[in-house]
C-alpha positions as CSV (number, residue, x, y, z in Angstrom):
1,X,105.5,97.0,135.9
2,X,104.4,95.3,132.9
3,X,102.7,97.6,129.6
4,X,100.3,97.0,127.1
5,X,101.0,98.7,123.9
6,X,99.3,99.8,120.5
7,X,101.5,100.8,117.7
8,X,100.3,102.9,114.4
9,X,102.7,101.5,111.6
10,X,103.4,103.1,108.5
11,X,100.6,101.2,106.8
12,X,98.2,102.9,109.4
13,X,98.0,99.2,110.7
14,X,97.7,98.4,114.8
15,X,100.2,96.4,116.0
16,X,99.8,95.4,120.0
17,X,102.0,93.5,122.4
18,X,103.4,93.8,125.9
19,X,106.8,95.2,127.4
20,X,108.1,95.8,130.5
21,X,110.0,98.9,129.1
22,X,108.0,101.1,126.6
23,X,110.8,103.2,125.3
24,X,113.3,100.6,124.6
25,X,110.7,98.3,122.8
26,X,109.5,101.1,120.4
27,X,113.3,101.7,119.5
28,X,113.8,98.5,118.8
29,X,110.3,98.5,116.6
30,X,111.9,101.0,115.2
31,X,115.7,99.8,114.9
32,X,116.3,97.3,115.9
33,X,116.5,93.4,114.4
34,X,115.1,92.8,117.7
35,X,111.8,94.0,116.4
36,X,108.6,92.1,116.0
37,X,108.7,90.7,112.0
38,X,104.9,92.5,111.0
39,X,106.6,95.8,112.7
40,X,110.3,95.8,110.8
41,X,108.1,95.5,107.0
42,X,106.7,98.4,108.2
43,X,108.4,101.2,109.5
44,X,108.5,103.9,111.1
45,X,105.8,103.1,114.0
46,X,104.4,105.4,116.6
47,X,103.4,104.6,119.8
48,X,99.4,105.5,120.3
49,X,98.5,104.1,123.2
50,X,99.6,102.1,126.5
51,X,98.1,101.2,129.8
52,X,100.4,100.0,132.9
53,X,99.6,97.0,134.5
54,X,101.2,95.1,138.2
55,X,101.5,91.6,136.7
56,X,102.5,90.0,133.2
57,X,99.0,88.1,133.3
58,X,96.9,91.4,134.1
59,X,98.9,92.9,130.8
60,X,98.3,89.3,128.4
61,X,94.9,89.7,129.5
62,X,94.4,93.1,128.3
63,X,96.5,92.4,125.2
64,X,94.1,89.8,124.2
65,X,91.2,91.6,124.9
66,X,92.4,94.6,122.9
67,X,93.5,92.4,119.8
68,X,89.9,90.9,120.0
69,X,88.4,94.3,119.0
70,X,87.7,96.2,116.0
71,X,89.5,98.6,114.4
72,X,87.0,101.1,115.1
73,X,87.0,100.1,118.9
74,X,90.8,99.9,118.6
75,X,91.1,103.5,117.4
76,X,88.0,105.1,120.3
77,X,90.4,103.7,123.0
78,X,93.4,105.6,121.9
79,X,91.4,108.5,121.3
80,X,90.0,108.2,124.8
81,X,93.4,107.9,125.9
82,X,95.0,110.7,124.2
């Protein structure tokens, strides 16, 4: 199974990728070197929103089409999800 994720950061910035394993990718956000370099200068994140997807292109897809919208839009769709 492959995830799309949205993380809040500490700067109340959006930061969205995809994982296969959603609680070890937001401890490394968190901890980890490992982490993404826009998520490590911001710290601590919280994850607000994911969506589970069969295949890596279903999830890039998605990514792309989430990182495409507003924050407005960004911020309905993890109230919607909530």
């Amino acid at each position: 199974m492959w995830f799309v994720y949205i993380l809040r950061c500490i700067d109340n910035t959006f930061y969205t990728w995809v994982t296969t394993d959603l609680q070890r990718r937001l401890l490394e956000h968190n901890t980890s070197v490992k982490s993404a370099k826009y998520t490590r200068m911001r710290r601590p994140v919280e994850m607000v929103y994911f969506k589970e997807f069969t295949t890596r292109i279903e999830a890039c897809k998605e990514e792309y089409r989430i990182k495409l919208l507003t924050r407005k839009q960004k911020e309905e769709i993890i109230k919607e999800s909530e």
